[in-house]
N, C-alpha and C positions, 0 to 999 in steps of 0.2 A: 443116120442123122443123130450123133451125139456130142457130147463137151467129156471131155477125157480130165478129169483133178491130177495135176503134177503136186501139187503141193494143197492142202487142204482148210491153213488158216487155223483159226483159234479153234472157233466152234463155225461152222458152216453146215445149215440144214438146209431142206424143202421145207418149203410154207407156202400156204393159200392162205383162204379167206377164214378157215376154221372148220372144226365138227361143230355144227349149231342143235339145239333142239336135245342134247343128249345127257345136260347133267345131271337129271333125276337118276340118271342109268351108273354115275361117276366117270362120264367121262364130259372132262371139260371143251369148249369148245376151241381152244388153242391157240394158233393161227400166227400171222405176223405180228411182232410185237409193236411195231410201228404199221398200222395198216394204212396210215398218210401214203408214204415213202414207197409202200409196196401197193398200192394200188396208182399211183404216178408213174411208178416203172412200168406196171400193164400198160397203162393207158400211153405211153410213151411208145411203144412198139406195136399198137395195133390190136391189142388184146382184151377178151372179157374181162370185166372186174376181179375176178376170182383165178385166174389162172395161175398153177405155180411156180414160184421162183423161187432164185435164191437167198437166202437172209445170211449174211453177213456179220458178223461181230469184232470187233476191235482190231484182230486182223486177217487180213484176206486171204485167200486161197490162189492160186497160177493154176488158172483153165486152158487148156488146146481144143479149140471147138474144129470140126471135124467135119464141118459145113458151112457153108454162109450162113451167118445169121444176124439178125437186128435183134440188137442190145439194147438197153438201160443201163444204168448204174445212178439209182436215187438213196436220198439218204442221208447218214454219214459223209462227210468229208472225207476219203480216203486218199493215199498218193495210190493212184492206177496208170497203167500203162497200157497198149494195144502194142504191142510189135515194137515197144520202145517209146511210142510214142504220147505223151502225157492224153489220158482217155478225160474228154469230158463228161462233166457232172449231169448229171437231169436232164439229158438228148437222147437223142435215138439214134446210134451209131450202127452202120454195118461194120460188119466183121467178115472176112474171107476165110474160106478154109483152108485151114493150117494157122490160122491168127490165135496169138497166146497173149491173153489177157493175165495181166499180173496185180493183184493187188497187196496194197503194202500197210500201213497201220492207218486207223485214222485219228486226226488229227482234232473232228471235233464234231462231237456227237459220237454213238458208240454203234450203230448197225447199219447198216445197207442193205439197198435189194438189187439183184440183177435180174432183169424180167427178160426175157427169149420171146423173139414173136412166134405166134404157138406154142409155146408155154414147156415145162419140163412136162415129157410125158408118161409121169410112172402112172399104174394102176393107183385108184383111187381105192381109199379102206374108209367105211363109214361115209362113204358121203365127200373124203375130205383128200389128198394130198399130203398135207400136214404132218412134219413130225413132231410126235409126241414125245418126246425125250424119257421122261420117268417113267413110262411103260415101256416103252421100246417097239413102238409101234407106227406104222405111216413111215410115209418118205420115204428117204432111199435103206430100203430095211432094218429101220426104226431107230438111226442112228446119224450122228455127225459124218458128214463125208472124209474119208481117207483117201490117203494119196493111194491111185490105180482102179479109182471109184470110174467107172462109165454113166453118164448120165444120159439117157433115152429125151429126145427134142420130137417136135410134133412133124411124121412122115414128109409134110410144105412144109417145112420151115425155111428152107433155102427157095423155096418158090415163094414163099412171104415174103422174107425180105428182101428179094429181089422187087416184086409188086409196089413192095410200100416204100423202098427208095427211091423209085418209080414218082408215085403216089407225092410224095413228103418233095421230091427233087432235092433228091441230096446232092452238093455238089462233087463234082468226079475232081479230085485231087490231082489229077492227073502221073496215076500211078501209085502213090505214096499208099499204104496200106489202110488209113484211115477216111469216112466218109462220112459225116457227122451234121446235123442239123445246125443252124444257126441261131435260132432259139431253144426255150428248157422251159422245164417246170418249175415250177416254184417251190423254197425249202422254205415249209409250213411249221417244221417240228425240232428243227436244231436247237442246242439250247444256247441259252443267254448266258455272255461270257463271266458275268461275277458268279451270278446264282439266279436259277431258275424259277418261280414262282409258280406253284403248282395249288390249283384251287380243289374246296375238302370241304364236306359238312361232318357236323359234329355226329359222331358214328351210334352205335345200337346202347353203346354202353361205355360214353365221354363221361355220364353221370358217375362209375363206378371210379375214375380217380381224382387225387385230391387237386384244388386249386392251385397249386405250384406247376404241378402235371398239365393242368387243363388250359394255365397258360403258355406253357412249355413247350406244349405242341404247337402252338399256332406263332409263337415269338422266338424260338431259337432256330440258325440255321442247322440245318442235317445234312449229312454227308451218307453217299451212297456208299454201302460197305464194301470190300471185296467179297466178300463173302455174300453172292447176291446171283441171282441167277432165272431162267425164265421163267419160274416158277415163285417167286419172292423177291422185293429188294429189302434189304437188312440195312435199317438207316442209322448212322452213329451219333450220338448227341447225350444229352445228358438223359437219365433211367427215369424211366414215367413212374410212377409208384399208385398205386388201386390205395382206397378206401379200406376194403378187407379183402380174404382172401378165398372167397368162396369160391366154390368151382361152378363152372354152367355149361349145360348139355351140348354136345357139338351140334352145331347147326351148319345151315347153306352158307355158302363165302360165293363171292364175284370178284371179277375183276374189279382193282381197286380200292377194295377191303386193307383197312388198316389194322392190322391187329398185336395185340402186344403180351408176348410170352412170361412168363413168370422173371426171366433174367429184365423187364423194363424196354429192351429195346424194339422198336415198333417194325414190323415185316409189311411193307405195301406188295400185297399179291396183283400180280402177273398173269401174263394169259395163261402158264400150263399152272397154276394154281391149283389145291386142292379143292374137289367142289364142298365141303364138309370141315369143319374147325371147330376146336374147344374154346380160343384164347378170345380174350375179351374183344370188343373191337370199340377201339378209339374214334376211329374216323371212316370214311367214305371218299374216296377221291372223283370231284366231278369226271367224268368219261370223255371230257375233250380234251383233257390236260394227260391222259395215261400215254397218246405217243409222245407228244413231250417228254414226260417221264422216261417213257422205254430208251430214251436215246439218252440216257444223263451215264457216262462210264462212271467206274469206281471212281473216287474220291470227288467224285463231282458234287455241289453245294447246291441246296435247294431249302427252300420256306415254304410255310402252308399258308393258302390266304383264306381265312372264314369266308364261304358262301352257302347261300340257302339251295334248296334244291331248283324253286325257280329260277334262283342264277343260274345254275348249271345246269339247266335247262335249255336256258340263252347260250351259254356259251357253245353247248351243243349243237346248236341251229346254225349260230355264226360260224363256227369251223366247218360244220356242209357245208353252209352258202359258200364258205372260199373253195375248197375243195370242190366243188359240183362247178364252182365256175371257171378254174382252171383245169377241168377231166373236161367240161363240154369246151374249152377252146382247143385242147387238142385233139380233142375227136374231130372235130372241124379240119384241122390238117389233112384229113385221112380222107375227105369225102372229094369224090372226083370228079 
């Protein structure tokens, strides 16, 4: 029961739900960068919250799955194919064995998940799935998949998605290779075609630059750099300048810690972020807005909108409320 990599895509890892509980230790808790998109794809194939899959980047990888299996593909907007045939977005698609899924760049938004029912089955390290990219650890041996890579599917997985096309009644195409639900998930996280609005309270230490800076962060657009990665995005715009030039002790960083190096330009930390930083931190990005973010490719355009933490509090609630209401309708499909 495996998917065989013909071709491997830009960057393509394993990811689950994260190592949690671990950063005192310096390991952070990782996970999918978009966890909307990759917990939609679970929940689209029948699967726990946390099971792993694939994450996807800008462009895709040509898989030969080597069993039947029910897929996903949420996300990113990619061109995808099944056997030639244009694969739809955010359903639950079987695939037959010998079926080669090919994907191709996308076109908007920057990642994807392909979720497996029963899930990719490598041994789990820490608790987790997950590759860790700057250590070299987790996943399929601690690294981006290469072309002649075997990936291990859960022993049912061809008696899964047998059940749950079953279950789902998917219709029999009448031979054609593809069998694909008639409804999808919902894309929660794409981003907005001028520029993205990504909401931020003012950080540990927006005091230490000057008021040109302090408006600069919140009133010009940024642009995601190329130089940006799952560990950092490196935003382009004009050089924030500090007050003076003191140094201060490294401390704990989170996800969505904005912080800003001696060269001015500001680095929004990402899930494999470091758990520990010297550089100042500007800002705070509220935690409903980072997969938004995660999905902005290079040269994509985005603004900061001033909110307090009670906002982004709310806004935290409101993106479960959609999300928990779209995972509990399709968990509904699945009940018999």
């Amino acid at each position: 029961m495996s998917v065989r990599v013909l071709r491997p895509g830009l960057l393509t890892t394993v990811q689950d739900g994260g190592r949690r509980g671990l950063q005192h230790l310096g390991i952070v808790p990782g996970g999918a960068m978009d966890p909307t998109a990759f917990g939609f794809a679970n929940a689209l194939v029948g699967n726990h919250a946390g099971e792993a899959a694939l994450e996807i980047t800008l462009l895709g990888p040509q898989l030969a799955f080597e069993t039947d299996a029910l897929i996903a593909l949420c996300g990113a907007e990619f061109d995808a194919t099944l056997d030639g045939q244009a694969l739809p977005r955010d359903r639950p698609v079987l695939v037959k064995a010998g079926g080669r899924l090919a994907t191709g760049r996308a076109h908007r938004g920057s990642r994807a998940y392909l979720g497996v029912a029963g899930g990719i089955a490598l041994e789990p390290l820490l608790g987790s799935r997950s590759t860790y990219l700057p250590a070299g650890f987790g996943g399929f041996q601690g690294r981006a998949l290469r072309a002649g890579d075997v990936l291990p599917l859960a022993p049912d997985a061809a008696a899964l998605a047998s059940r749950h096309a079953r279950t789902l009644q998917l219709p029999d195409p009448g031979g054609a290779p593809l069998r694909s639900a008639h409804w999808s998930a919902p894309s929660l996280t794409l981003p907005e075609q001028e520029f993205s609005v990504i909401h931020a309270m003012q950080g540990r230490h927006f005091g230490w630059f000057d008021a040109a800076s302090q408006r600069g962060f919140f009133d010009v657009t940024w642009r995601v750099s190329p130089d940006s990665d799952r560990m950092g995005f490196r935003l382009l715009g004009p050089a924030l300048a500090r007050l003076d030039r003191d140094e201060i002790l490294s401390e704990p960083t989170c996800l969505g810690t904005v912080q800003v190096p001696a060269d001015g330009a500001p680095i929004a930390l990402m899930v494999d972020h470091q758990t520990t930083g010297g550089y100042p931190k500007i800002a705070e990005i509220a935690g409903a807005d980072m997969p938004r973010l995660a999905q902005l490719a290079p040269g994509a355009a985005l603004r900061f909108a001033r909110c307090t933490l009670t906002e982004a509090l709310e806004l935290r609630r409101v993106a479960r409320r959609r999300f928990e209401a779209a995972r509990r309708g399709i968990a509904w499909k699945y009940q018999t």
